[in-house]
C-alpha positions as CSV (number, residue, x, y, z in Angstrom):
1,X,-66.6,70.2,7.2
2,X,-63.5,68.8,9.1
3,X,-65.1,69.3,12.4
4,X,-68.0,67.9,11.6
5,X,-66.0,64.7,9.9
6,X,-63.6,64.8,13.3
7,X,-66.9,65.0,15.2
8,X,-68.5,61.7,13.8
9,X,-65.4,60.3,14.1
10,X,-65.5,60.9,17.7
11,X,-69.3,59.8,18.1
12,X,-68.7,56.3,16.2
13,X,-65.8,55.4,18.1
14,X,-67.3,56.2,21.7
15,X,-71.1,54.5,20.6
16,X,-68.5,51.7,19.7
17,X,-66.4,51.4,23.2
18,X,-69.5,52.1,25.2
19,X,-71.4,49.2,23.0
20,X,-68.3,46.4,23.9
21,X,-68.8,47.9,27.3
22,X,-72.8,47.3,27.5
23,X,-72.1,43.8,26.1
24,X,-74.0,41.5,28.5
25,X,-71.2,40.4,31.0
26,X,-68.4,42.6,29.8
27,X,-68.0,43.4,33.8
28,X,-67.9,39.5,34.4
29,X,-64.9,39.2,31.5
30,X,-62.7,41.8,32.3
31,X,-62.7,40.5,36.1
32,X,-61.4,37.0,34.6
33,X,-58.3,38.4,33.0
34,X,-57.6,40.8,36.2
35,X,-57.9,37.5,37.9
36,X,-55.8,35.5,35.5
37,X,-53.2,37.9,35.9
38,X,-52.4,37.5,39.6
39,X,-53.1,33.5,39.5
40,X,-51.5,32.8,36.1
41,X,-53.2,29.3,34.8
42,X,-50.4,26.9,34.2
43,X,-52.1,25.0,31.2
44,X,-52.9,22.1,33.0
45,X,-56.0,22.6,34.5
46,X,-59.9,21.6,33.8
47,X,-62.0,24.1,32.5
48,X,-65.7,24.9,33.9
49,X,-67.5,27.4,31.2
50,X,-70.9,27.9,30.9
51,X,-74.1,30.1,32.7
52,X,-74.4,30.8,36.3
53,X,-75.0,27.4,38.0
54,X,-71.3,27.3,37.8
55,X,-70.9,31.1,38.9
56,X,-72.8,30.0,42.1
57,X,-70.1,27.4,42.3
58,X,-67.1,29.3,43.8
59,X,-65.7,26.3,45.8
60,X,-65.9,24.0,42.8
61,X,-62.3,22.8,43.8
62,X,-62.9,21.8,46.5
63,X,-65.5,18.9,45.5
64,X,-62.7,17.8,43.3
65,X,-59.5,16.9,44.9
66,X,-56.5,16.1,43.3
67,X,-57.8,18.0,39.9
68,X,-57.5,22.0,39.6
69,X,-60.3,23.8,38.0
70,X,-60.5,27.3,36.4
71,X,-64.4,28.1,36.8
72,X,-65.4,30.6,34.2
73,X,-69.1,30.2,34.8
74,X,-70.3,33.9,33.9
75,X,-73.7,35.4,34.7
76,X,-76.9,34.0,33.4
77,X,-75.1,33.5,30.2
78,X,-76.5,31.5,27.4
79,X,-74.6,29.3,24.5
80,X,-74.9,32.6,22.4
81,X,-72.5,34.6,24.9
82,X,-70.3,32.1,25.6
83,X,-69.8,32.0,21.4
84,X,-69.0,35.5,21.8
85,X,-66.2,35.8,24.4
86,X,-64.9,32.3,23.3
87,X,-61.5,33.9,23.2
88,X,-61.9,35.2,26.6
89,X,-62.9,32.1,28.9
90,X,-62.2,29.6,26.4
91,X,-59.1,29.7,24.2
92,X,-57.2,32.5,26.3
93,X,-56.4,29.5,28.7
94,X,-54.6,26.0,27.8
95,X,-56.6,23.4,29.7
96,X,-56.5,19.5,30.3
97,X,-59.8,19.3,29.8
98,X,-63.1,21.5,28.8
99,X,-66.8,21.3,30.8
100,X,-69.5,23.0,29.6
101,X,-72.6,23.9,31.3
102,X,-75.1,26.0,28.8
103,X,-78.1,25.9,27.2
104,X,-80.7,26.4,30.1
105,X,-80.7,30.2,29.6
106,X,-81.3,30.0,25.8
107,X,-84.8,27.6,26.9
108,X,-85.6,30.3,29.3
109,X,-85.8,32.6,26.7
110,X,-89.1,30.6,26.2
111,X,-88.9,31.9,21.8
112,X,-85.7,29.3,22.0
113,X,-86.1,25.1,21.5
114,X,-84.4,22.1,21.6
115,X,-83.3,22.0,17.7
116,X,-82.2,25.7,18.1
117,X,-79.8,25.0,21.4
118,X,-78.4,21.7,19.6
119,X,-77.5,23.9,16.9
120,X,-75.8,26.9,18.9
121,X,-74.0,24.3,20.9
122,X,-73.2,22.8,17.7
123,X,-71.0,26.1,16.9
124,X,-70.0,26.2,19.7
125,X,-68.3,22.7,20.0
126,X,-66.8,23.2,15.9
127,X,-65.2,26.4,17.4
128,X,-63.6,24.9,19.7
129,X,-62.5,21.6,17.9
130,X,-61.0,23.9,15.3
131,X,-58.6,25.1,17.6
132,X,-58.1,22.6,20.2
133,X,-58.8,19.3,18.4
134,X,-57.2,16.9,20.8
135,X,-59.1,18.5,23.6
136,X,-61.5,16.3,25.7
137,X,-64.8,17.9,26.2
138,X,-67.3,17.1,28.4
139,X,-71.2,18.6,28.3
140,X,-73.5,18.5,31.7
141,X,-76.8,18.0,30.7
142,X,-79.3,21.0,31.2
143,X,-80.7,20.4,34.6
144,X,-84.4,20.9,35.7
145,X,-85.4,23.6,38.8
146,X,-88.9,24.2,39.7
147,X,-88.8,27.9,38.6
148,X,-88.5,26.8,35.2
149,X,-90.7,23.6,35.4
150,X,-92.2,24.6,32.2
151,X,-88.9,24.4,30.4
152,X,-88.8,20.4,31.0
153,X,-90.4,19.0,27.6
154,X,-87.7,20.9,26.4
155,X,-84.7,20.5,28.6
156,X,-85.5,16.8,28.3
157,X,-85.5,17.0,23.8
158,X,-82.5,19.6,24.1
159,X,-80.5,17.2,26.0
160,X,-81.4,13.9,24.0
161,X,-79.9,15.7,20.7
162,X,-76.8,16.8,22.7
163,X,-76.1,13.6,23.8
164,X,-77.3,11.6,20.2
165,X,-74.7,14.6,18.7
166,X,-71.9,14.0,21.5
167,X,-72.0,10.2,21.0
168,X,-70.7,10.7,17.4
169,X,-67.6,12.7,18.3
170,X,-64.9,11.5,19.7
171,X,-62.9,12.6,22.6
172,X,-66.1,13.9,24.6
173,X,-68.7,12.7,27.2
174,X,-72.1,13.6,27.7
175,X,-72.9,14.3,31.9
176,X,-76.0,13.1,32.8
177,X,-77.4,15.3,35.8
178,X,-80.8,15.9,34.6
179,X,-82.0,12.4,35.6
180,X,-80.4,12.4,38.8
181,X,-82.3,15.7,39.7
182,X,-85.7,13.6,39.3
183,X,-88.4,13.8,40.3
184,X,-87.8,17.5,41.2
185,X,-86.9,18.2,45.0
186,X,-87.3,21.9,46.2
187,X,-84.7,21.0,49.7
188,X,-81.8,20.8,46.9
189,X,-82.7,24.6,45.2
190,X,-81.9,27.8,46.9
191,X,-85.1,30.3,47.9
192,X,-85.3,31.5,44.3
193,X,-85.8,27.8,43.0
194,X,-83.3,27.5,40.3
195,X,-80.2,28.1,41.8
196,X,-78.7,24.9,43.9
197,X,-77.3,24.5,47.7
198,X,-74.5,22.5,48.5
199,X,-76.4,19.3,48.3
200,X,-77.1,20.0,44.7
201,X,-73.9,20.4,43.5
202,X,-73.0,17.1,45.3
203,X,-75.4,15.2,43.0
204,X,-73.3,17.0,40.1
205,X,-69.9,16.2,41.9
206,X,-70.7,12.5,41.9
207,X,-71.9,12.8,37.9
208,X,-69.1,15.0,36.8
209,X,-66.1,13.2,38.6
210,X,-65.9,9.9,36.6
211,X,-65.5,12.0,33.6
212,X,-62.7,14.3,34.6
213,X,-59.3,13.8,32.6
214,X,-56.2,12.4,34.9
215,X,-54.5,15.8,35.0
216,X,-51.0,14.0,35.0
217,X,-49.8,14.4,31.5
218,X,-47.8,11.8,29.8
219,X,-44.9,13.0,27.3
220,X,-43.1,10.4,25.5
221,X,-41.0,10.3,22.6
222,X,-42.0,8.0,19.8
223,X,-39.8,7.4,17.0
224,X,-39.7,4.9,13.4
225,X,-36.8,3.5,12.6
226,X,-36.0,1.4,9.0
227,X,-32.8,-0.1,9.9
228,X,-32.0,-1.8,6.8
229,X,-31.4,-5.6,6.7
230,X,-27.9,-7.0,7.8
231,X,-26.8,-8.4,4.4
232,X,-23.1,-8.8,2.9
233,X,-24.1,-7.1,-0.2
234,X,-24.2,-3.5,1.5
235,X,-20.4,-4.0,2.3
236,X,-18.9,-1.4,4.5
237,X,-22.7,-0.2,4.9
238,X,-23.5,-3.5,6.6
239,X,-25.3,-4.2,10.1
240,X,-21.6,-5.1,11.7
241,X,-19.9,-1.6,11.1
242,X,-23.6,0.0,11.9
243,X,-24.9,-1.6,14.9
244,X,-23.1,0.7,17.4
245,X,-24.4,3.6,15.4
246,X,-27.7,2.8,15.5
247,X,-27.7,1.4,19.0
248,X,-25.9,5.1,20.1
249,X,-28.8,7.0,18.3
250,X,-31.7,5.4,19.8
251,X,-29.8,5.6,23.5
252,X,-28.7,9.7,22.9
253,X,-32.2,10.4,21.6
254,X,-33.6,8.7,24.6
255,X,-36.5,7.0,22.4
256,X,-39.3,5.8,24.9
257,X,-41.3,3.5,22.3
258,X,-40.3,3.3,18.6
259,X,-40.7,1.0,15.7
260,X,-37.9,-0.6,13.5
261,X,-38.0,-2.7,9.9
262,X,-36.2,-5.0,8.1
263,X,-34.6,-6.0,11.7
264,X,-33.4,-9.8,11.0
265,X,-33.4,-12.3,14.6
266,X,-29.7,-11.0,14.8
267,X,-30.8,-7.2,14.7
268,X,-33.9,-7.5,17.1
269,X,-30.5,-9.4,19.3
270,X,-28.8,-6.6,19.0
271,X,-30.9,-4.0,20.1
272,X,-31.9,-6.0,23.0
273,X,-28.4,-6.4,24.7
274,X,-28.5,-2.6,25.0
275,X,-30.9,-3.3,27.9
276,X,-32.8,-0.7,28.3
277,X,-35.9,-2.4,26.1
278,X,-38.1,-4.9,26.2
279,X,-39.7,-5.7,22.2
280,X,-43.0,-7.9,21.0
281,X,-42.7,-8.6,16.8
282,X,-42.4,-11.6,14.9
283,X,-40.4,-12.4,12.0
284,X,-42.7,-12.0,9.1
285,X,-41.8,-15.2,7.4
286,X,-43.2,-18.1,9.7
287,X,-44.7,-15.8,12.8
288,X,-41.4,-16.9,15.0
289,X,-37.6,-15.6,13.9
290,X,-37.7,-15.9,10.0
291,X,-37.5,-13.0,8.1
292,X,-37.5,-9.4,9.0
293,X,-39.6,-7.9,11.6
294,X,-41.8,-5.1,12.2
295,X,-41.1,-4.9,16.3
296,X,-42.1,-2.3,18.7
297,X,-39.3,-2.1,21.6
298,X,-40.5,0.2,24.2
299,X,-38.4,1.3,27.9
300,X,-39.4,-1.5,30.1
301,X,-38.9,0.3,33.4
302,X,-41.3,3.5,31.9
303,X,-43.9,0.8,29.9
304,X,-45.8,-2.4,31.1
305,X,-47.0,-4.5,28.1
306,X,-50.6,-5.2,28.5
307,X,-51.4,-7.2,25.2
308,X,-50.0,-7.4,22.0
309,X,-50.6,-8.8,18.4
310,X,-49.3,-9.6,14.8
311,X,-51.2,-9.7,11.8
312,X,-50.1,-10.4,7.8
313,X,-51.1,-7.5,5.3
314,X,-53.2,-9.9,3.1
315,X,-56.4,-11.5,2.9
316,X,-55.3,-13.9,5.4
317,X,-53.8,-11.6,8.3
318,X,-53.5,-14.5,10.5
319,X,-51.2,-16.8,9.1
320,X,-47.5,-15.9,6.9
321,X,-49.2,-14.5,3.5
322,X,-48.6,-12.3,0.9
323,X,-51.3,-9.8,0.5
324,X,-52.9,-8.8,-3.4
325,X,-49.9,-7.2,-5.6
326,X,-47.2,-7.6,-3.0
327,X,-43.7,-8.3,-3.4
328,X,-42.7,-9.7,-0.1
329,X,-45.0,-11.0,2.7
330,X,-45.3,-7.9,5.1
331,X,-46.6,-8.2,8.9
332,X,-48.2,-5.3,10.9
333,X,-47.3,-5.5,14.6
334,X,-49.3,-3.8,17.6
335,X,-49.2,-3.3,21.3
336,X,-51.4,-2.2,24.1
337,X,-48.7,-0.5,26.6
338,X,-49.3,1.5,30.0
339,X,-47.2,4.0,31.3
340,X,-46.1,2.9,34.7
341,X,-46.1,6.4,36.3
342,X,-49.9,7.5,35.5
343,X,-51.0,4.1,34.5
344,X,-52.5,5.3,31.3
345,X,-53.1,3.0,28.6
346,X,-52.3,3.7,24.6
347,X,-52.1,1.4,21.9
348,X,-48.4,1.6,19.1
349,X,-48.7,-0.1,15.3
350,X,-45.7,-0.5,13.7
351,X,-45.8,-1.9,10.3
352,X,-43.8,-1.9,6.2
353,X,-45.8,-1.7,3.7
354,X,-45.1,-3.4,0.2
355,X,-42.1,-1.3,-1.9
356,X,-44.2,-2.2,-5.4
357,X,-48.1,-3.7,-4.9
358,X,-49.8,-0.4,-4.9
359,X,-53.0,-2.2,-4.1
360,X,-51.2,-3.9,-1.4
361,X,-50.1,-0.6,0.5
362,X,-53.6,1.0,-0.2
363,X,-55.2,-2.4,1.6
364,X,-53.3,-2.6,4.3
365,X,-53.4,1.1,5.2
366,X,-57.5,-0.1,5.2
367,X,-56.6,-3.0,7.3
368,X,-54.4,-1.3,10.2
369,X,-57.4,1.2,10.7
370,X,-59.8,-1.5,10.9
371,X,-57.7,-3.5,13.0
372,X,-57.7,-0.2,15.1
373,X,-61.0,0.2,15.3
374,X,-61.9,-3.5,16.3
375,X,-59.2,-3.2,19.2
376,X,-59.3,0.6,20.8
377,X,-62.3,2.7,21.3
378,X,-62.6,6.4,20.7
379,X,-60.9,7.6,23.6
380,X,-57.9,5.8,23.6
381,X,-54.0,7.2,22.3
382,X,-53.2,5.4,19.3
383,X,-49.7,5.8,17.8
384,X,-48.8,4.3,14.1
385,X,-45.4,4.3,12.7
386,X,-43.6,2.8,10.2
387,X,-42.1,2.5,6.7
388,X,-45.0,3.3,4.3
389,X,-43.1,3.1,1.3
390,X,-45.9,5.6,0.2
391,X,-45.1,9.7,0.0
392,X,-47.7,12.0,1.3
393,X,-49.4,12.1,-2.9
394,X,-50.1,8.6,-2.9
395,X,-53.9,7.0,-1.8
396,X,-52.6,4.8,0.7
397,X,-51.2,8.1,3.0
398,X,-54.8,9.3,2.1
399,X,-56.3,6.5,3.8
400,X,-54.7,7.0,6.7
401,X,-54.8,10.8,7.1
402,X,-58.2,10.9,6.5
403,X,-58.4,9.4,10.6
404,X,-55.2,9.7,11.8
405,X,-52.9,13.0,11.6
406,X,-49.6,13.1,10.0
407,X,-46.9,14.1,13.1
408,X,-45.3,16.4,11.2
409,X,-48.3,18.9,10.0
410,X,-49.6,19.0,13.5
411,X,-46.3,19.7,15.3
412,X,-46.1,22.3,17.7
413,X,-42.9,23.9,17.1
414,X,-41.5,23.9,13.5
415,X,-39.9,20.1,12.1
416,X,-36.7,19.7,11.7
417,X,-34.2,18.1,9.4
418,X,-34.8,17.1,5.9
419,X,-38.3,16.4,4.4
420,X,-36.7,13.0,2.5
421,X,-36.5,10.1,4.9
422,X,-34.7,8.0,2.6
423,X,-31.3,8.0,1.8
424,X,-30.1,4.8,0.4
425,X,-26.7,5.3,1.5
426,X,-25.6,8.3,-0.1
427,X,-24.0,10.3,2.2
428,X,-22.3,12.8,-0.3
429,X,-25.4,14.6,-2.5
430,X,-28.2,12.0,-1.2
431,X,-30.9,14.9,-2.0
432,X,-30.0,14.8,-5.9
433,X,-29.9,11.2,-6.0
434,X,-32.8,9.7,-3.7
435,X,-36.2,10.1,-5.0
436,X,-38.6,8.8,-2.9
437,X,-38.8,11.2,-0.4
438,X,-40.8,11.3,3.0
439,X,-41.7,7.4,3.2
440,X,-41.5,6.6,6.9
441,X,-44.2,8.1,8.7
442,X,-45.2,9.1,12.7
443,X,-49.2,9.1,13.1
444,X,-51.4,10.0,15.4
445,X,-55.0,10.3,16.8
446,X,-56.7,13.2,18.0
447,X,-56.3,12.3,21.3
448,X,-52.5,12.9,21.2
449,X,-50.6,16.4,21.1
450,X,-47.4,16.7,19.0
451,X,-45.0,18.7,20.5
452,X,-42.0,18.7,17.9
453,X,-41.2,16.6,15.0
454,X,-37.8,15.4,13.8
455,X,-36.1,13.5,10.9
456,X,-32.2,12.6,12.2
457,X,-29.3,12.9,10.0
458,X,-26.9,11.6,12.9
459,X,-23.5,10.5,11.2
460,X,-20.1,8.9,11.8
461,X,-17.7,8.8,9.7
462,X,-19.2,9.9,6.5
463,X,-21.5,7.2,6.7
464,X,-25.6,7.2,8.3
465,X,-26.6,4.3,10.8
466,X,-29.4,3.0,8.1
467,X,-30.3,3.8,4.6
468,X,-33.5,5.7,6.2
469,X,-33.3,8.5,8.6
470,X,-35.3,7.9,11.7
471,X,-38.0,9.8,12.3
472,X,-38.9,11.4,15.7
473,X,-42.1,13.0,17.7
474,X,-42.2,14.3,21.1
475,X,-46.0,13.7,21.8
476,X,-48.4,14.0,25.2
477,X,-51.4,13.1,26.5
């Protein structure tokens, strides 16, 4: 009885090895990774996957200058394989960008139609946003070949429903080549009349280049900072006796853009003789220097200002107004700033929401995305920070994580510091004392990566630079 258990043993593992084997394009796969392990991929580069009009591609890099390409065109694979050895030519690698060519193959089948292929590529496309969802990815339509002219009423609905999907997604672009290959022209096709020449794949390179990511990345460190209001009442906790604190904290932390509150005319003075920063922000009081402001300082000789903006959390946003339940009047600031070294373009809110209208913090968290909306479009980096006065169990956070991502859940490497942002000054047992926990808040869109995420205890003397800890993210893009 043992032998014959040992020996079925034996028969179901060896029907199982030589089945991965058969696999359609097992061959293909394992000559990847023996590739990938003499020319390790850095993590930077563009990613080509898909069927075999990209395996016929071998000198794809050379069409694109100045970008570098890992082609992991396979076979005459179809969106079903690629599915399959997704962790293969997909998430083993760390790319800039993803291009997908698939879907032709499924047609060819001729049992397989358009809704069909919109729905593989559909699982296809959640599979990957589930694991990559900053990722830009870009689709080449299915093209047409007069071996497979029968395939065209379908080609033509299977690429209508990829781009009408596509154009609800964000991050992504839909690569027209189809209508670029009409009216079909035999001279472009190799002898077997499906496969392209060079002069085919030139029609693709001019299609495909406009869409390929800027492989530069930009990393920049973002921070909030609350830096409490310079008034007599805090005593030895006053702006005078803090000023070089805070001023030493944002210049050892090397903060690129960032976004203080409660920063009276004095303040904003303050942090501008340390040099290095150039601010937009107006007081909140009359829209010049009364009252506190919500300012975004960013390093001038990194950052050009493009355009920039102020608007009142209230029913009128474009005058000095209290907004529903508020307390104080409260002023959201914004700014459209380009990185000098790639030129590429991002948009930072800064705001402080109401300490007691609840309506008025779950309105202006409605408001800023809005105001979002109306000025950036789906592509763009968009950065918010600020002083929520709202903890992650409260509707107005809500409203904003249901489009934007909290920095600290999405970080790359673990956060640090404490969870409480808040402090009020107790520097001896401020965790039994302070309630209010994580109120000052980093968020970002999905077309920003998080790299670490930080809340800063720094100290002199027994005593903090503000009675909020600032709050840190390394991010790229």
């Amino acid at each position: 009885m043992r032998r014959i258990f040992a020996a079925i043993i034996c028969i179901c593992v060896f029907s199982t090895g030589y089945a991965q084997q058969q696999y359609p394009y097992y061959n293909d796969i394992q000559a990847f990774k023996k590739q990938d392990s003499l020319d390790v991929p850095t993590g930077n580069e563009i990613l080509f996957v898909g069927s075999s009009s990209f395996t016929y591609w071998q000198d794809v890099n050379n069409y694109f200058p100045g970008h570098r390409i890992i082609n992991r065109g396979f076979g005459g694979s179809n969106l079903l394989d690629v599915i399959h050895y997704a962790n293969d030519v997909i998430f083993a690698y760390h790319p800039k960008q993803i291009v997908i060519y698939c879907g032709e193959n499924d047609l060819a089948s001729d049992t397989v139609k358009a809704p069909l292929v919109l729905k593989r590529f559909q699982t296809l496309f959640s599979m990957i946003r589930a694991k990559m969802p900053a990722i830009p990815i870009s689709y080449i339509s299915i093209k047409p070949s007069p071996s497979r002219a029968r395939l065209i009423p379908e080609t033509v609905k299977s690429n209508k429903a990829i781009q009408k999907f596509l154009a609800t997604q964000p991050n992504t672009s839909f690569i027209d080549v189809y209508s670029k290959m009409m009216p079909l022209n035999p001279a472009i096709f190799k002898e077997d009349q499906l496969h392209m020449k060079p002069v085919g794949y030139r029609i693709w390179q001019k299609e495909i280049a406009p869409h390929l990511v800027d492989q530069q990345i930009s990393t920049m460190k973002v921070a909030t900072f609350n830096l409490r209001l310079n008034i007599a009442y805090d005593s030895a906790n006053a702006w005078p006796h803090r000023k070089d604190m805070a001023r030493d904290l944002i210049r050892y932390h090397k903060f690129d853009v960032f976004g203080v509150q409660e920063a009276l005319i004095d303040q904003m003075q303050d942090l501008n003789a340390m040099g290095t920063y150039a601010h937009v922000g107006v007081g909140r009081n009359d829209g010049k220097e009364g009252g506190e402001f919500s300012a975004i300082f960013y390093n001038k000789d990194k950052y050009e200002l493009l355009k920039s903006g102020n608007f009142w959390l209230s029913p009128t946003p474009e005058v000095p107004s209290k907004g529903w339940d508020a307390a104080y009047i409260r002023i959201c600031t914004w700014a459209r700033l380009s990185e000098k070294a790639t030129g590429k373009e991002f948009y930072f809110f800064n705001t402080h929401f109401d300490n007691e209208g609840v309506l008025a913090r779950e309105n202006a968290a409605k408001m800023i995305l809005e105001k979002i909306h109306e000025l950036s479009d789906s592509h763009t980096p968009v950065i918010i920070t600020g002083d929520f006065n709202s903890n992650p169990e409260t509707s107005a956070y809500g409203t904003i994580v249901k489009q934007f991502r909290d920095a600290k859940l999405v970080s790359k490497t673990p956060p640090y510091g404490p969870d409480s942002t808040f402090q009020d000054f107790k520097y001896h047992n401020w965790t039994k004392v302070v309630t209010e926990g994580r109120i000052d808040f980093v968020f970002v869109n999905g077309n920003i990566e998080v790299l670490d995420y930080g809340v800063l205890t720094d100290s002199r003397d027994l005593r903090f630079p503000s009675d909020h800890f600032p709050v840190v993210s390394t991010i790229r893009f």
